[in-house]
C-alpha positions as CSV (number, residue, x, y, z in Angstrom):
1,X,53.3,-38.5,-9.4
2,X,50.1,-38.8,-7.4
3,X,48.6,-42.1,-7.1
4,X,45.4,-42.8,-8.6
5,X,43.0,-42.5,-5.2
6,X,45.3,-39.5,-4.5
7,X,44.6,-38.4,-7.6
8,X,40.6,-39.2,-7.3
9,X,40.7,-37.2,-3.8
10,X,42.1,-34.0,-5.1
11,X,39.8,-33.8,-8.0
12,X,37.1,-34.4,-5.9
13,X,38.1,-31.5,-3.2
14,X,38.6,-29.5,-6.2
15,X,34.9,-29.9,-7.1
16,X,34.0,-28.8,-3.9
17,X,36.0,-25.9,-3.9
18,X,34.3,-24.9,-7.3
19,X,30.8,-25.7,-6.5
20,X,31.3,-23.4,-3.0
21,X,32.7,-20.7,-4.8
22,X,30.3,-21.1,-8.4
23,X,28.9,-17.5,-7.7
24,X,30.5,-14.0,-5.9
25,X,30.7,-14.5,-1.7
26,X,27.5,-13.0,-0.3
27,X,28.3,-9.7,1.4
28,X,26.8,-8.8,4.5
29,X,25.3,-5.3,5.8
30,X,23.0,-3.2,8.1
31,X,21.4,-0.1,6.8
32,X,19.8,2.5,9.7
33,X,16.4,4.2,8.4
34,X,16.7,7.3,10.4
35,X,13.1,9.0,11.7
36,X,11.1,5.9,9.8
37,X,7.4,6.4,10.4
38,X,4.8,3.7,10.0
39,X,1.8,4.2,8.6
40,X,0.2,3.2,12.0
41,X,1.4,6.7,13.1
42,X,4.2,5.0,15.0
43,X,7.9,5.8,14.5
44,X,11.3,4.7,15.4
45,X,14.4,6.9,15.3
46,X,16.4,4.6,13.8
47,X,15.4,1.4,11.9
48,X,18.1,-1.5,10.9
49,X,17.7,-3.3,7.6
50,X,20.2,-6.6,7.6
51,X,20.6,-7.2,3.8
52,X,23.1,-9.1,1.9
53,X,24.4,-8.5,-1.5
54,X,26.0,-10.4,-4.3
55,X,27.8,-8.8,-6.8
56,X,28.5,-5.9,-8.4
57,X,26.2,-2.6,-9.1
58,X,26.6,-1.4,-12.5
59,X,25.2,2.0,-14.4
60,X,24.7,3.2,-17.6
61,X,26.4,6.0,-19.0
62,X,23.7,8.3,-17.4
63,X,24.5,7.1,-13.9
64,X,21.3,4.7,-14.4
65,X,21.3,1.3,-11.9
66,X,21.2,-1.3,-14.9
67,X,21.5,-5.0,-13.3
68,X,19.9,-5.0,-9.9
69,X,17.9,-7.7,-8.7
70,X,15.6,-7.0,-5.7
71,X,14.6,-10.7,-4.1
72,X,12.3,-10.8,-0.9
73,X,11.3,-13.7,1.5
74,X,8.5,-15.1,3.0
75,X,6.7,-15.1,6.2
76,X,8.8,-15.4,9.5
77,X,11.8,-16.5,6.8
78,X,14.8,-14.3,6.0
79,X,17.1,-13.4,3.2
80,X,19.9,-15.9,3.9
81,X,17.1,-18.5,3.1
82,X,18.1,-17.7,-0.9
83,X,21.4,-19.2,-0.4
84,X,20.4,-22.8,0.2
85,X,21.6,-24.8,-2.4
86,X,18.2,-25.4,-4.2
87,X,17.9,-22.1,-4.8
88,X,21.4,-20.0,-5.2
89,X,23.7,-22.4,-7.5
90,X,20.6,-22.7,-9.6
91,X,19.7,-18.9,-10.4
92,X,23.1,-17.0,-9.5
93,X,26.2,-19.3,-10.6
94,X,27.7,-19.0,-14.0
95,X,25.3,-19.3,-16.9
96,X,22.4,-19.2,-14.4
97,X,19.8,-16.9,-14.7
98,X,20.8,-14.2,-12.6
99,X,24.5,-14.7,-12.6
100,X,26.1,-12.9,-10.0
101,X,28.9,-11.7,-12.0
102,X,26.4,-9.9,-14.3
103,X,23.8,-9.3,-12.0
104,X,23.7,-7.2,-8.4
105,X,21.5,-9.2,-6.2
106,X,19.9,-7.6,-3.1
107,X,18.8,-10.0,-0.3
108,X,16.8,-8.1,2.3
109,X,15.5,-9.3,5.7
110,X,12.3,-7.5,5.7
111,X,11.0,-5.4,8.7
112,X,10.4,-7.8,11.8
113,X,12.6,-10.8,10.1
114,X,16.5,-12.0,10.6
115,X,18.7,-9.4,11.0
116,X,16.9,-6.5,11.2
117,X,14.7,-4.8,13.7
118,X,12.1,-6.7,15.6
119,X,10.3,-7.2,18.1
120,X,12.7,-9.5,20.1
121,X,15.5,-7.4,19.7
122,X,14.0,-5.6,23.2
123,X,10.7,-3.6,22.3
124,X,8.9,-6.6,22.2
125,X,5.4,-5.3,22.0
126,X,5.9,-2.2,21.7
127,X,7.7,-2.4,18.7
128,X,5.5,-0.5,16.2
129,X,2.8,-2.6,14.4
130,X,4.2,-3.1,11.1
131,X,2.5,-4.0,7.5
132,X,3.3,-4.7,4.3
133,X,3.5,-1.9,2.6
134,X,6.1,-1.0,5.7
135,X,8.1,-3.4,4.8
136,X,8.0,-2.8,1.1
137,X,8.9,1.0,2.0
138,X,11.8,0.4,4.2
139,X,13.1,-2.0,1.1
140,X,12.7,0.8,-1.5
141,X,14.9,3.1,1.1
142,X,17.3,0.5,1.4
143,X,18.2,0.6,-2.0
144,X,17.6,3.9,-3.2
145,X,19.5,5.7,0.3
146,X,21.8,2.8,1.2
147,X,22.6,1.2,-1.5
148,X,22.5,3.7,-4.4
149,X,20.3,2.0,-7.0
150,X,17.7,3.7,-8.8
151,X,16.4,1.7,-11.2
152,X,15.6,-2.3,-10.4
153,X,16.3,-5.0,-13.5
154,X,13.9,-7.7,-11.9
155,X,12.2,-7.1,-8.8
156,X,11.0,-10.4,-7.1
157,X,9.6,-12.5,-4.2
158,X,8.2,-15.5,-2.7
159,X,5.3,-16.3,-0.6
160,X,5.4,-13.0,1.0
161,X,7.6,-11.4,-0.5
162,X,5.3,-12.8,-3.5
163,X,3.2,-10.2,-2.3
164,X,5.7,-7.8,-1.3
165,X,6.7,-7.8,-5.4
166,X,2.4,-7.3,-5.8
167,X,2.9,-4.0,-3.5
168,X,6.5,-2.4,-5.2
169,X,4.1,-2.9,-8.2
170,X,1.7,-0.5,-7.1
171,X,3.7,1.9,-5.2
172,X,6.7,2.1,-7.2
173,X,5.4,1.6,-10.6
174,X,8.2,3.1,-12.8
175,X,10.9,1.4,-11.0
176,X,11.5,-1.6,-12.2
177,X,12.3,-3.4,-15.8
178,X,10.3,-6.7,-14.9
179,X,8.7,-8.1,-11.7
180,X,8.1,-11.6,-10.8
181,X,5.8,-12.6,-7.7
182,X,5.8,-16.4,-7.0
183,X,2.8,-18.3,-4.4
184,X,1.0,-15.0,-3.9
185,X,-2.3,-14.2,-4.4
186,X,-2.8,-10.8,-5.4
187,X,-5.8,-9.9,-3.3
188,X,-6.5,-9.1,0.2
189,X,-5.5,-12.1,2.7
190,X,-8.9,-14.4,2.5
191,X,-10.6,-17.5,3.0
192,X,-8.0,-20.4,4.5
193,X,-5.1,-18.6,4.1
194,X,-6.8,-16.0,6.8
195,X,-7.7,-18.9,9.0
196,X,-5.0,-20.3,9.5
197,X,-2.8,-16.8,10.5
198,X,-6.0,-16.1,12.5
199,X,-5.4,-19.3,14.4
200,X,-1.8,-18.7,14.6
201,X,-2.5,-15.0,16.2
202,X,-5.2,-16.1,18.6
203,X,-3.7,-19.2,20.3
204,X,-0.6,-16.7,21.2
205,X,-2.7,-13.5,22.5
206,X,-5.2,-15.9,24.2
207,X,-2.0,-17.6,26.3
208,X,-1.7,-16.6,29.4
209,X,2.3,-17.7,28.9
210,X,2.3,-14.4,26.5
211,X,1.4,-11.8,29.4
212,X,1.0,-9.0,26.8
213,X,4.0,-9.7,25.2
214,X,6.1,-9.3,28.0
215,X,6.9,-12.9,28.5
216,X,10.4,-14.3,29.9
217,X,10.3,-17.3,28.5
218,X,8.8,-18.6,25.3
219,X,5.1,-19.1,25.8
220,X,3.7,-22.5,25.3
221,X,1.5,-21.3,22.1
222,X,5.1,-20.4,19.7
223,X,4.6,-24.6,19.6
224,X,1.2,-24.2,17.7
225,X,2.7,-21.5,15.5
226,X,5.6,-23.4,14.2
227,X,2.8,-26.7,13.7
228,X,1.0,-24.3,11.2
229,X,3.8,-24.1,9.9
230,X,4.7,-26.9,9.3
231,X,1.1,-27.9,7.8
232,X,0.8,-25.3,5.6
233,X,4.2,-25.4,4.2
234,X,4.3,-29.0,2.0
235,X,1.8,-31.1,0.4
236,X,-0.2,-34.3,1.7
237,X,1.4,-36.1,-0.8
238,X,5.2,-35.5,0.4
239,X,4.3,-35.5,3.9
240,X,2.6,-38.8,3.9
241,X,5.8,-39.7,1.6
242,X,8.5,-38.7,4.8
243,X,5.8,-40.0,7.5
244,X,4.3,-42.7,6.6
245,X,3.2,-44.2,10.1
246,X,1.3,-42.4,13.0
247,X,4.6,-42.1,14.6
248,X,6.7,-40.9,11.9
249,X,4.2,-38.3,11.3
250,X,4.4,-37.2,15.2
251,X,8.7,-38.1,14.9
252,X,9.0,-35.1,11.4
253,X,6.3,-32.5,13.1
254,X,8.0,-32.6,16.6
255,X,11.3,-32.5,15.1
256,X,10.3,-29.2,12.9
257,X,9.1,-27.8,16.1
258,X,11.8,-28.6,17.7
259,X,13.7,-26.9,15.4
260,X,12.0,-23.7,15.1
261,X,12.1,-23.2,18.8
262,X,15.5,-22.7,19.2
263,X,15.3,-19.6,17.2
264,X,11.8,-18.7,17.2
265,X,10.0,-15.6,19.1
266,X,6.2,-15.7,19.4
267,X,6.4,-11.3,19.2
268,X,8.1,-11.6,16.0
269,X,5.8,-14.3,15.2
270,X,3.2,-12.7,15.7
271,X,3.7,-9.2,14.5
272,X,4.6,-11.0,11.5
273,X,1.3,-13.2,10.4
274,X,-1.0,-9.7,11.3
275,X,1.4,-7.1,9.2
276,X,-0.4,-8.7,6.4
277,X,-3.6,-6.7,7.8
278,X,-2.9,-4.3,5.2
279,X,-2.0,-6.2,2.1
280,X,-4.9,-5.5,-0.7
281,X,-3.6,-4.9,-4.2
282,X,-6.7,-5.9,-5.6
283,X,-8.1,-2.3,-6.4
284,X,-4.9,-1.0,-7.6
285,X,-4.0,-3.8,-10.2
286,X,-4.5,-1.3,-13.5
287,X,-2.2,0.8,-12.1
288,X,0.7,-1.6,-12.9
289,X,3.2,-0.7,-15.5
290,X,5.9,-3.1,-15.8
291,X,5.9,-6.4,-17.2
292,X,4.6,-8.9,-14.7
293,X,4.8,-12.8,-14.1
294,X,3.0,-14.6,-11.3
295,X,4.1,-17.9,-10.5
296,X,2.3,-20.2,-8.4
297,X,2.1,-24.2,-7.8
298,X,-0.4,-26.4,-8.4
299,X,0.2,-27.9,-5.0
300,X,-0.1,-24.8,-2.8
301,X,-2.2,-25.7,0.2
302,X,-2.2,-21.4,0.7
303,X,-2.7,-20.4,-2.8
304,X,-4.8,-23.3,-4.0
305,X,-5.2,-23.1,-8.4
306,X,-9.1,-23.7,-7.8
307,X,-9.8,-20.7,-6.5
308,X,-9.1,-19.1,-9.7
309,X,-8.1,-15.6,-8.2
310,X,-5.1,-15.8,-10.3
311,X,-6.4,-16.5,-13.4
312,X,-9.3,-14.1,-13.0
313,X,-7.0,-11.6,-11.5
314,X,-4.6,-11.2,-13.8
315,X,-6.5,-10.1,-16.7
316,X,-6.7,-6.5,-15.0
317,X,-2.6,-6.6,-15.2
318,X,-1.9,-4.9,-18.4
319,X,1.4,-6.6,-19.3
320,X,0.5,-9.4,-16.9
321,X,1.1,-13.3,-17.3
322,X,0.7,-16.0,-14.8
323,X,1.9,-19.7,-14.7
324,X,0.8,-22.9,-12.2
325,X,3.9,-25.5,-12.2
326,X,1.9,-28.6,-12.2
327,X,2.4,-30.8,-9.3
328,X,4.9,-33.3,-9.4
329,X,7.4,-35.5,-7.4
330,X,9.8,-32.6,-7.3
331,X,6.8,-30.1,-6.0
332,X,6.9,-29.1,-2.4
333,X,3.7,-27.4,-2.0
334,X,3.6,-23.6,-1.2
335,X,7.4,-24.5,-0.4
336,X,8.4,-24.9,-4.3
337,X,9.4,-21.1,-4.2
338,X,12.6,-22.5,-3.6
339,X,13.2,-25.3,-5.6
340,X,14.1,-23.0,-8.6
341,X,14.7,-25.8,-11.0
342,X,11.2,-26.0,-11.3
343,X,10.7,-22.7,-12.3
344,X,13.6,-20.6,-13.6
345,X,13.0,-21.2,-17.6
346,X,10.0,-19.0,-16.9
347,X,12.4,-16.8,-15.4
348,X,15.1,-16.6,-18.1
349,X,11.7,-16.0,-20.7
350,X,10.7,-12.9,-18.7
351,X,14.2,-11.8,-18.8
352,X,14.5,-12.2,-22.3
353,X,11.2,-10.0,-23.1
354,X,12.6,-7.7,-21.0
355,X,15.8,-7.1,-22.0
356,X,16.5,-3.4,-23.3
């Protein structure tokens, strides 16, 4: 018989084994886009798309896709970013919203991001300028050609995959069951929000470290990129909790650029902040079929609530309904995406009036 700390240790290791293993193993693949052209009038010959999948794809008698789930990422962010542990154990484990053994989740590196092709993978600039409705294309032919599904249960996103969700709305209208864009604006890329990516994009082109794009080594101006980063991506209120003191506040912003350095690419970078160029959905917002919840945070530095673009916005959506989480102590700014506790009950309500 096991004594009782031996007995205390194997029930703890068994919660970890269960809590690792609470949802399907993520499965890993690349998809090659043969002849994909841009609508810059560029082409590649062959395009990867790094996605990962969880689950398994089910059909209807008819041969119909009836449980996929398309989620996109954000800006210079990836889909492997949907496995940390505020987000994945929350929506995919057992009883969750999406659970993974009901549900066949597709997790995409968009155009430019992760895994797939970029910039830094050799082209460097003369990879072909890319935009959003690029990106949102290349997704569509991921799973449609690679991975077989036709019809969408939920498609969603965050920050820009927010507004990726805004563009499959528009383009691919018939699609999907439901849709669910999260700290997105749907309108064209504005005001402080265009500031801040223009700042971004000129102190890289301006450097003389960049040389066209054909640097060897990282120019000094990727530093600036990752410190907008890191400004736009919490709240004053959680930053001035972790740095409290002048030098705390230089310790947490040199450590997060630190950080981003060792993987960061100002080409990728950069492509990345100006394929937004193209992103309008403004005119096109009648055109939208499918039910549709936008969910944004009261504590979004990029999409701040009083602009009321949202709210105004919306009302052109004909099946359309948007929510602000309040700010709170468990807010992170435009970075609550993530946190899905704060959000998923909205997320089992849209599933719920959406359920066939």
């Amino acid at each position: 018989m096991k004594k009782p700390i031996q007995l205390i240790a194997a029930v703890l290791l068994l919660a970890v084994r269960l809590t690792a293993a609470e949802y399907p193993a993520p499965v890993e693949g690349d998809f090659v886009l043969q002849g994909f052209k841009f609508r810059s009038g560029e082409s590649l010959a062959e395009l990867r798309i790094h996605y990962r999948t969880i689950g398994t794809l089910r059909r209807d008698a008819s041969g119909q896709a009836t449980n996929a789930v398309l989620i996109t990422h954000g800006t210079t962010g990836s889909g492997a970013q949907f496995l940390a542990q505020t987000f994945a154990p929350e929506l995919f484990g057992p009883g969750q919203p999406l659970d993974a053994t009901k549900y066949f989740i597709v997790l995409p590196d968009a155009i430019g991001h992760g895994k797939s092709g970029k910039p830094s993978d050799g082209l460097k600039a003369k990879f072909p300028r890319y935009g959003y409705r690029d990106m949102v294309e290349a997704q569509y032919r991921l799973l449609t050609e690679g991975l077989g599904v036709n019809r969408a249960r939920l498609v969603m996103g965050t920050s820009m995959g927010g507004m990726h969700t805004w563009v499959w709305a528009e383009e691919h209208p018939d699609f999907m069951d439901a849709l669910l864009p999260m700290a997105s604006l749907p309108t064209q890329i504005s005001g402080r929000n265009r500031v801040w990516r223009r700042m971004a994009i000129d102190a890289i082109r301006g450097d003389p470290e960049w040389r066209g794009g054909e640097y060897q080594q990282q120019p000094q101006s990727l530093r600036t990129g990752a410190q907008m980063l890191y400004l736009m991506s919490s709240n004053p209120g959680l930053r001035q909790t972790e740095a409290p003191t002048l030098a705390q506040a230089d310790t947490a912003l040199d450590a997060f650029v630190a950080n981003y350095l060792k993987t960061g690419d100002a080409n990728d970078y950069l492509y990345a902040l100006e394929a937004s160029r193209d992103y309008d959905p403004g005119p096109g917002l009648e055109k939208i079929t499918a039910p549709l919840l936008a969910i944004n945070f009261a504590d979004d530095l990029i999409n701040p609530p009083e602009l009321g673009i949202l709210e105004r916005e919306i009302k052109r959506v004909r099946r359309g309904r948007a929510v602000t989480i309040p700010a709170s102590d468990k807010t992170r700014g435009h970075g609550s995406h993530t946190v899905a506790a704060l959000w998923k009950d909205e997320l089992v309500r849209l599933l719920a009036e959406t359920k066939k």
